[in-house]
N, C-alpha and C positions, 0 to 999 in steps of 0.2 A: 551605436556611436562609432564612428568614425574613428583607426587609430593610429595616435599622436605621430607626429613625424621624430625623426632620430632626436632631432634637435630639440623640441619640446621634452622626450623624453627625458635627454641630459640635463636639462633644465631642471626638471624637477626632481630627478637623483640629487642634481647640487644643492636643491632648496630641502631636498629631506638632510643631506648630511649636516647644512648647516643650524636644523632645527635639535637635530642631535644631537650638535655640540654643545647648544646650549641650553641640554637640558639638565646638567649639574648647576648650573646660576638661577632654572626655575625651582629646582628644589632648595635652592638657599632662600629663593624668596618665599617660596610655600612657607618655609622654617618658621621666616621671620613672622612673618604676617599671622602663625598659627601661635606665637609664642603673643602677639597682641593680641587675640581673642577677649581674652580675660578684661583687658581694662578696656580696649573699642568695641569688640562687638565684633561677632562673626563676617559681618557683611562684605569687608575687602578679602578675608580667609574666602569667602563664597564666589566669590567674582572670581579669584583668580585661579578658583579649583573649576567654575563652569568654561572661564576659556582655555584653560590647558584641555577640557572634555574634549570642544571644538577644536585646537589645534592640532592634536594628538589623534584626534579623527580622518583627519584633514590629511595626516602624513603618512597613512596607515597606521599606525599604532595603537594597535584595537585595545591589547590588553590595558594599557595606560590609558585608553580613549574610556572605556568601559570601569574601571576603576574611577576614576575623577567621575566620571557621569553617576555612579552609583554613590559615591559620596556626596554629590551636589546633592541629590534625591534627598539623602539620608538628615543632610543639614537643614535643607528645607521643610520637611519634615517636622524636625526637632529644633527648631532654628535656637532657642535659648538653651538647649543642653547640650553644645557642640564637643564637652568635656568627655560626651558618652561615646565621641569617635574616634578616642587617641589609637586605638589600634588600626584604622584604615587609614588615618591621618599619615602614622605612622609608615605602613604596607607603599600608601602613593607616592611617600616622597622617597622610600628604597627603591622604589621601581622607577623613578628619573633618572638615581643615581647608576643604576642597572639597565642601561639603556640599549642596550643589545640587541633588542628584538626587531630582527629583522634587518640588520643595517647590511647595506648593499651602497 
């Protein structure tokens, strides 16, 4: 692969920092969405822990890429017992909030 000229680079330093920034507003959403489980149903909790996998991928942020992915797993999985994940639940949304890794 061919690589990126200065410009393409800058480019996506800006698109990692801005994904950074708002990854204390996706853990408020994680929050919420994890606190409707109980009366909706896992499924929007699911979606939005499989696209944070992908996004978080996508930005280098393996270890948050890797936790969300392992969680998706674990819910699909167990899709009606999502109560038996509060501690990873827990772990991915400290790790948005702790978003350090790697910022450049």
């Amino acid at each position: 692969m061919a690589e990126l000229s200065a410009q393409a680079q800058a480019l996506l330093r800006s698109q990692r920092r801005r994904y950074l920034a708002r990854l204390p507003r996706k853990a408020d959403e994680l929050e919420a969405l994890w606190a409707l489980v109980p009366e909706a149903g896992p499924a929007n909790f699911l979606e939005a822990v499989h696209r944070l996998a992908g996004s978080a991928g996508l930005h280098g942020l393996d270890r948050i890429q890797a936790s969300a992915a392992s969680l998706e797993a674990e819910l699909k999985t167990h899709l009606g017992e999502p109560e038996r994940y509060e501690t990873e639940v827990r772990a991915l949304i400290a790790s948005l909030l702790d978003s350090g890794e790697g910022v450049s």
